[in-house]
C-alpha positions in Angstrom: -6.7 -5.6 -7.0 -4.0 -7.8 -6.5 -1.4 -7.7 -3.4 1.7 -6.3 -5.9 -1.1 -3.7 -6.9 -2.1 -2.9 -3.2 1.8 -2.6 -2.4 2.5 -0.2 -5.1 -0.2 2.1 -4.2 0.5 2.0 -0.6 4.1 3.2 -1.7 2.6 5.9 -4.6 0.1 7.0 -1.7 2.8 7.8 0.9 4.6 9.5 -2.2 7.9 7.3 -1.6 10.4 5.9 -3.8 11.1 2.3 -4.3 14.6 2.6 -2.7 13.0 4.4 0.5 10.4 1.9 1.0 12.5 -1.1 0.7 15.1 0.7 3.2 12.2 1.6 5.5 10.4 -2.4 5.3 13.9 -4.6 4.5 12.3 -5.7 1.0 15.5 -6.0 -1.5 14.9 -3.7 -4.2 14.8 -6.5 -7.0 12.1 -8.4 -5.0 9.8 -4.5 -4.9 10.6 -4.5 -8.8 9.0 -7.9 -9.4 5.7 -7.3 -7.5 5.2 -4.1 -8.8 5.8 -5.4 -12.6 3.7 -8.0 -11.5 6.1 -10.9 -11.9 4.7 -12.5 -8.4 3.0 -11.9 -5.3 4.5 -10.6 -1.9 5.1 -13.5 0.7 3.7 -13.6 4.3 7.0 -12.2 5.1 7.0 -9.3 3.0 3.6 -8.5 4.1 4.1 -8.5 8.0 7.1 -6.3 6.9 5.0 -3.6 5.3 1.9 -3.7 8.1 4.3 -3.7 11.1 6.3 -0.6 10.1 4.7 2.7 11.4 4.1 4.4 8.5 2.5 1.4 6.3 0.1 0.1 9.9 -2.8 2.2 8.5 -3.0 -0.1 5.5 -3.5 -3.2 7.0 -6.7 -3.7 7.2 -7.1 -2.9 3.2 -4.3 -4.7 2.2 -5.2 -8.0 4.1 -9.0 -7.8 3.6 -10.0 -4.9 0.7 -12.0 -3.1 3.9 -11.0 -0.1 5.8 -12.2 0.8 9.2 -11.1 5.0 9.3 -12.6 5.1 12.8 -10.2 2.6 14.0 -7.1 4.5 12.0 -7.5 1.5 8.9 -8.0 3.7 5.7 -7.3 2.7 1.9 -4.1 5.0 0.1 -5.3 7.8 -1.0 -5.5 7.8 -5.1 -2.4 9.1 -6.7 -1.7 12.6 -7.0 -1.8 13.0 -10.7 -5.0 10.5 -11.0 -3.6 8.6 -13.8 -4.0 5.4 -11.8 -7.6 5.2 -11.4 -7.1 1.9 -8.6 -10.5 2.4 -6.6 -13.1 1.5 -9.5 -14.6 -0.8 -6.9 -14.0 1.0 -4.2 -15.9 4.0 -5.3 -18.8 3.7 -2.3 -16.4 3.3 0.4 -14.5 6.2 2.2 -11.2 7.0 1.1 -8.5 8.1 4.0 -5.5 9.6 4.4 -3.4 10.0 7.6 -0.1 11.7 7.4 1.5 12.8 10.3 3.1 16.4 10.0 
């Protein structure tokens, strides 16, 4: 899975829209559009945006490295809700988390 990929799940898991996570990580609209149509990969920039917000910290670890460590708080997004986007084919051994605050 590619870095565009991983962002747009991480957005689809948290069940936010494109204009709420670029208002919550500073990531102009246009520039979301083009990784999630694939049209180029997220910088170094864009990606210390995303892991050092709050909400996106728990990703981390599977974003930077395809691992997750749930005993540390590091989990993969959760698959989306209507399963149409089948993104952990390889991950299929590995633990699936999902931490949401209430």
């Amino acid at each position: 899975m590619t870095l565009s990929e991983k962002v747009k799940a991480i957005r689809k898991a948290e069940e936010m829209s494109k204009a709420t996570f670029c208002k919550l990580t500073g990531i102009p609209l246009s520039t979301l559009d083009k990784y999630e149509m694939g049209k180029f990969e997220p910088s170094g920039t864009a990606l210390t945006k995303i892991t050092q917000h709050p909400i996106f910290m728990k990703y981390t670890l599977w974003l930077m490295t395809d691992h997750a460590a749930p005993e540390a708080g590091q989990i993969y997004p959760a698959l989306s809700p209507d399963g149409h986007e089948n993104i952990f084919n390889l991950l299929k051994s590995q633990k699936v988390g999902w931490l949401r605050k209430k």
